[in-house]
Steps between C-alpha positions, in 0.01 A plus 500: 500500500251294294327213642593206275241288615374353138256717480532805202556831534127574363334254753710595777337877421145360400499325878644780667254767341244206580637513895457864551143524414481188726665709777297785469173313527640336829621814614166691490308226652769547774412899505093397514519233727758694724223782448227282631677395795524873608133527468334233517223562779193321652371201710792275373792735495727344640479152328507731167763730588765150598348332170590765282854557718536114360447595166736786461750336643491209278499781241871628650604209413377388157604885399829453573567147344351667163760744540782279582368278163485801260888524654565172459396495118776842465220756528462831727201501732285808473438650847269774498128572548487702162632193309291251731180681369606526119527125511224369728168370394364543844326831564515686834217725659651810616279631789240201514516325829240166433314325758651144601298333276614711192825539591544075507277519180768742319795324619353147380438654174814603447669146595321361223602739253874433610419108482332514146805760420748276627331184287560663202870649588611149602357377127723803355823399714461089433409502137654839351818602730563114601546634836421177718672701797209755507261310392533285835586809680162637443281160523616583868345855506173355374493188741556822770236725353230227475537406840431880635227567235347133644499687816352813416245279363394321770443868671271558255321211485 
């Protein structure tokens, strides 16, 4: 059944398309930050290995309240690594394993893609699919991802 939610047909498709490149971005910084966890070695292991736990567990969550939204607006939520990688902007590194420093480096890059990405999507889903719902929605997932690129700065700093 069709949400009927005052929202059309068109928008409801132009947010949910919007949503699933959202949730494959968020789903390969889970893979690379889950990746770094694994690996991460050195004099502050341990601190590194819990602060990345942090992260991609914070992750779990924000991936599955994008799915449940794309539901929400009457969508399907894609669910596999082959459609993940068609629609995320964020590269992996097959067979690189980066030092501590890099690895934080790469993962605070890739925050601020999703951050300036988001920016622009919540433009698209205020102005042109006058989706306020998403719109706050994903002023959330930026407040979230500003706070853990803040702390991967502060590492690096």
């Amino acid at each position: 059944m069709k949400p009927e939610i005052g929202i059309t047909e068109k928008h409801l498709h132009k947010s949910i398309t919007l949503l699933s490149a959202i949730l494959s971005n968020e789903m390969t910084l889970y893979v690379k930050t889950r990746k770094f966890h694994w690996n991460v070695s050195g004099e502050s292991f341990m601190e590194l290995h819990k602060l990345f736990q942090s992260q991609y567990t914070e992750l779990e969550e924000t991936i599955d309240l994008v799915a449940e939204r794309i539901n929400k607006l009457g969508g399907k939520t894609i669910g596999t690594m082959q459609e993940f990688a068609e629609l995320s902007t964020i590269k992996e590194s097959p067979g690189k394993y980066p030092t501590q420093k890099e690895m934080m480096k790469e993962l605070l890059g890739d925050y601020e893609s999703v951050i300036v990405q988001l920016r622009k999507d919540i433009e698209v889903c205020n102005e042109k699919n006058k989706d306020a719902g998403t719109t706050d929605f994903l002023t959330k997932i930026i407040e979230q991802h500003e706070t853990t690129a803040w702390v991967l700065r502060r590492y690096l700093n």
